[in-house]
C-alpha positions in Angstrom: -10.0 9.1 -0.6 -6.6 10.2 -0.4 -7.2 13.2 -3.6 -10.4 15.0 -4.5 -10.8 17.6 -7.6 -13.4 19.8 -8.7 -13.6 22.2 -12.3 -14.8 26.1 -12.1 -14.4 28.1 -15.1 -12.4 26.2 -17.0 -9.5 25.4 -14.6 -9.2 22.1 -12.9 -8.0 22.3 -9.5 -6.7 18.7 -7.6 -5.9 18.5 -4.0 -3.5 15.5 -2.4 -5.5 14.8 1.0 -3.9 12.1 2.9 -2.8 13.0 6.3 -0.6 13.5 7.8 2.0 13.7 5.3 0.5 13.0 2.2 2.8 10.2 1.5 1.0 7.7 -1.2 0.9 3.7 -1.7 1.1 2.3 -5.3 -2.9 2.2 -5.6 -3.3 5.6 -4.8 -0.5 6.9 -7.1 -2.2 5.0 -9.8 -5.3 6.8 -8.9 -3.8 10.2 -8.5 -2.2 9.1 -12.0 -5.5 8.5 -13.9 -7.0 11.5 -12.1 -4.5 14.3 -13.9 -4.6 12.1 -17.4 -8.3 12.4 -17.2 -8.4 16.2 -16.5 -6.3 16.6 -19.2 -8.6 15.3 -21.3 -11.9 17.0 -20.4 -12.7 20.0 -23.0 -14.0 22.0 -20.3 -10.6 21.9 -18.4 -7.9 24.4 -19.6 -5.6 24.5 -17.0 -5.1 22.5 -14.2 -3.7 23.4 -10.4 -2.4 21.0 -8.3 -2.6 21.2 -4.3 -2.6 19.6 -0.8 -4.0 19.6 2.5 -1.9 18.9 5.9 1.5 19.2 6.7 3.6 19.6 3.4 2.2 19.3 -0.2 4.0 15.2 -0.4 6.0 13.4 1.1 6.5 10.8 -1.8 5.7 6.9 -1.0 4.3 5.0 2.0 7.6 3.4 3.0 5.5 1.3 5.8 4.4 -0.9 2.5 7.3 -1.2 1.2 9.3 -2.0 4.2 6.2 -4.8 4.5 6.5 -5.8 0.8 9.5 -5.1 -1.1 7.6 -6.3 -4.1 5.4 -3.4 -4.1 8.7 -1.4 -5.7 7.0 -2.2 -9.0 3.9 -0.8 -8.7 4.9 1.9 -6.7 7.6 2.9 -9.6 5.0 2.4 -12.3 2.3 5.2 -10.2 4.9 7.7 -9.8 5.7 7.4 -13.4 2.7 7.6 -14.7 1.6 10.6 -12.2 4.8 12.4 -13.4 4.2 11.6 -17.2 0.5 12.9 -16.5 1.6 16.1 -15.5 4.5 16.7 -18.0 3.1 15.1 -21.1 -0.7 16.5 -20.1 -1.9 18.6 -22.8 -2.6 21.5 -20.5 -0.6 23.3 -18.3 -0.4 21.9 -14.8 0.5 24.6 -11.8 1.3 23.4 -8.0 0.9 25.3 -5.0 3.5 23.8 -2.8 3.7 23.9 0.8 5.7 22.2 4.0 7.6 19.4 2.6 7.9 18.3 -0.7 9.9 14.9 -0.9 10.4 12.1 -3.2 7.2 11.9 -5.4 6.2 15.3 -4.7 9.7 16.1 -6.2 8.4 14.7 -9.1 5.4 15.9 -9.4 7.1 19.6 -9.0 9.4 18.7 -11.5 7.0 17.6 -14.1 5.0 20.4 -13.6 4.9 23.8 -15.8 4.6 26.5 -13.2 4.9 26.1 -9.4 4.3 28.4 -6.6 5.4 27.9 -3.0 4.3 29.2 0.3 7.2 30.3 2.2 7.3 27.4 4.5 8.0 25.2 1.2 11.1 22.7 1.3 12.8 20.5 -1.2 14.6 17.4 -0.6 15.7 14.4 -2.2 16.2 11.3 1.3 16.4 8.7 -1.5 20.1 7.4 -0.6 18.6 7.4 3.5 15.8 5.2 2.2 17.6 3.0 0.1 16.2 3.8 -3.3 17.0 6.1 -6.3 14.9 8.2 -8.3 13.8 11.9 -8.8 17.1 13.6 -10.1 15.9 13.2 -14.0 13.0 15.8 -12.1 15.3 17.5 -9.6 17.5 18.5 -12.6 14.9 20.0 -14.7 14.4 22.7 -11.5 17.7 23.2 -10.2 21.4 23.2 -11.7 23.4 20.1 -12.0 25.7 20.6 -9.2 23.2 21.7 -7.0 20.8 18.6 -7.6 24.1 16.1 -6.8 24.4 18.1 -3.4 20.7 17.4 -2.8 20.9 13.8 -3.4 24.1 13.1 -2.1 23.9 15.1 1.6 20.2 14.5 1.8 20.1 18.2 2.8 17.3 20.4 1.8 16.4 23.9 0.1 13.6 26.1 1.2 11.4 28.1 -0.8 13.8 31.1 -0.9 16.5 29.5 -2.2 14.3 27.5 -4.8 12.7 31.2 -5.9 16.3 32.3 -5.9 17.6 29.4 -8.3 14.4 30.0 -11.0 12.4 26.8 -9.9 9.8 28.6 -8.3 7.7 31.8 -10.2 6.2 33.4 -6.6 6.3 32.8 -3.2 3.7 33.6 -0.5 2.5 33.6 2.7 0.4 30.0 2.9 -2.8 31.5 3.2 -2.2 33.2 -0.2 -1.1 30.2 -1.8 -3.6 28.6 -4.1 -4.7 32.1 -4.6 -2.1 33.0 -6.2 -1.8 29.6 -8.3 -5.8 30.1 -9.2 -4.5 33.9 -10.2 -1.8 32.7 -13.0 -4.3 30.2 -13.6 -7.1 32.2 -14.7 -4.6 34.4 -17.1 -3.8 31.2 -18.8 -7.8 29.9 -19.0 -8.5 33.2 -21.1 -6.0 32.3 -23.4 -7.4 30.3 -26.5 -7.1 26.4 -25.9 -5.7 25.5 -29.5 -2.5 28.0 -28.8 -1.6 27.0 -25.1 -1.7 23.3 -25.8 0.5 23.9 -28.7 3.2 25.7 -27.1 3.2 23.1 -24.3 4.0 20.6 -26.9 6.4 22.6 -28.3 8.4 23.7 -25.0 8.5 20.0 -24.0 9.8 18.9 -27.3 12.5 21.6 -27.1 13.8 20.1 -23.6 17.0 19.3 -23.1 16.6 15.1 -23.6 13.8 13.0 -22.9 12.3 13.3 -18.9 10.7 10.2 -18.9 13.2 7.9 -20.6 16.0 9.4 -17.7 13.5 8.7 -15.0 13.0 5.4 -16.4 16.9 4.8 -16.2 16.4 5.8 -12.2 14.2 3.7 -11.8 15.8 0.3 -13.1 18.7 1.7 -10.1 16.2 2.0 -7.6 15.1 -1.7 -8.3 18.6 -2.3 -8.0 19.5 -0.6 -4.8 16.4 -2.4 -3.6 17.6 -6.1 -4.1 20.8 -4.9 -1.5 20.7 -5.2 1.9 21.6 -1.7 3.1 18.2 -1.0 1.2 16.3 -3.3 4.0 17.9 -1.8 6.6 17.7 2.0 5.4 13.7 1.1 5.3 13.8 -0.9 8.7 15.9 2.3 10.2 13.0 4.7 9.0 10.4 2.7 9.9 11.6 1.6 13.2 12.5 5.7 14.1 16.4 4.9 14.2 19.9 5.7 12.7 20.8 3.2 10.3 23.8 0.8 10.6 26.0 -0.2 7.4 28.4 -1.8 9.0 26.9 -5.2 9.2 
């Protein structure tokens, strides 16, 4: 099982356990998907905290299935969005406790999220354009600012948890063996609060937002389905895959 969640006292609490990376296929991002929309939905959830075992809290697809089946793009593309539309759209507030790595879907996933706190070995990045695919600005831009987001995804460079703290993306960070403390800590002030109120002011925040998330990362996506049907996609996959620099020049 590449998740597992449990509830205590009125907070949910999910953790992403695939090692070595954590990095998904499109059946278990559908799972992970129905897992948060289904937590959402339980009365005796309030708030729900969002973790992972290993190396780094996700390092976004399985590229080895895509680089076997292109095809997979569409249900791969459909799990991320509905994992990142279960988080943001969820009627209670989802926290992560982020750790290691957090790439591509785990970008997402951050950027959906309400609250996130990162050990201090955290990272973001956005590999995308090394990949060949497209996707996770829409959520990169709703942690850091504009200019800093098309440095990301341009260079392929990433931030640690410092810099992300520094920027307003992050709320705490911690040594990694006080991590989901801390999320279960923020978590437990918002579980006393009464039910009715929080899940009205998450409605309310995410209507105030500045456009709609999940009609920009729909745009994304259509350009990663795009970048996929070129053959610089192929061989950015076949590079990865194969543990070599890629070659455009073909």
């Amino acid at each position: 099982m590449a998740f597992h969640s449990d509830i205590h006292e009125g907070i949910a609490h999910l953790v992403l356990n695939k090692p070595p990376v954590n990095a998904f296929n499109s059946a278990e991002w559908a799972g992970i998907a129905a897992e948060i929309k289904d937590l959402g939905e339980q009365d005796a959830v309030r708030v729900i905290v969002i973790s992972a075992e290993g190396k780094g809290f996700c390092a976004g697809v399985d590229i080895k299935e895509l680089g076997a089946e292109p095809a997979k793009i569409v249900p791969v593309n459909k799990g991320n969005y509905d994992t990142f539309e279960a988080i943001h759209r969820n009627p209670k507030p989802v926290i992560l406790a982020i750790h290691g790595f957090v790439l591509g879907g785990g970008i997402g996933m951050a950027g959906a999220a309400d609250i996130l706190v990162a050990s201090e070995c955290a990272t973001f990045g956005v590999p995308e354009v090394d990949r060949g695919a497209m996707g996770g600005g829409a959520h990169l831009q709703r942690l850091f600012p504009v200019q800093k987001v098309r440095h990301m995804y341009f260079t392929g460079e990433f931030i640690d948890a410092a810099e992300a703290w520094r920027l307003g993306a992050v709320e705490k960070v911690v040594p990694r063996d006080e991590l989901v403390p801390a999320a279960m800590a923020i978590a437990q002030t918002i579980a006393t609060k009464s039910p009715k109120m929080i899940s009205l002011a998450k409605e309310g925040l995410n209507a105030i937002e500045d456009g709609n998330l999940e009609e920009k990362y729909r745009r994304e996506q259509g350009l990663t389905l795009e970048a996929y049907m070129h053959e610089d996609s192929q061989e950015a996959r076949n590079a990865f895959n194969e543990k070599r620099d890629a070659d455009f020049n073909e």
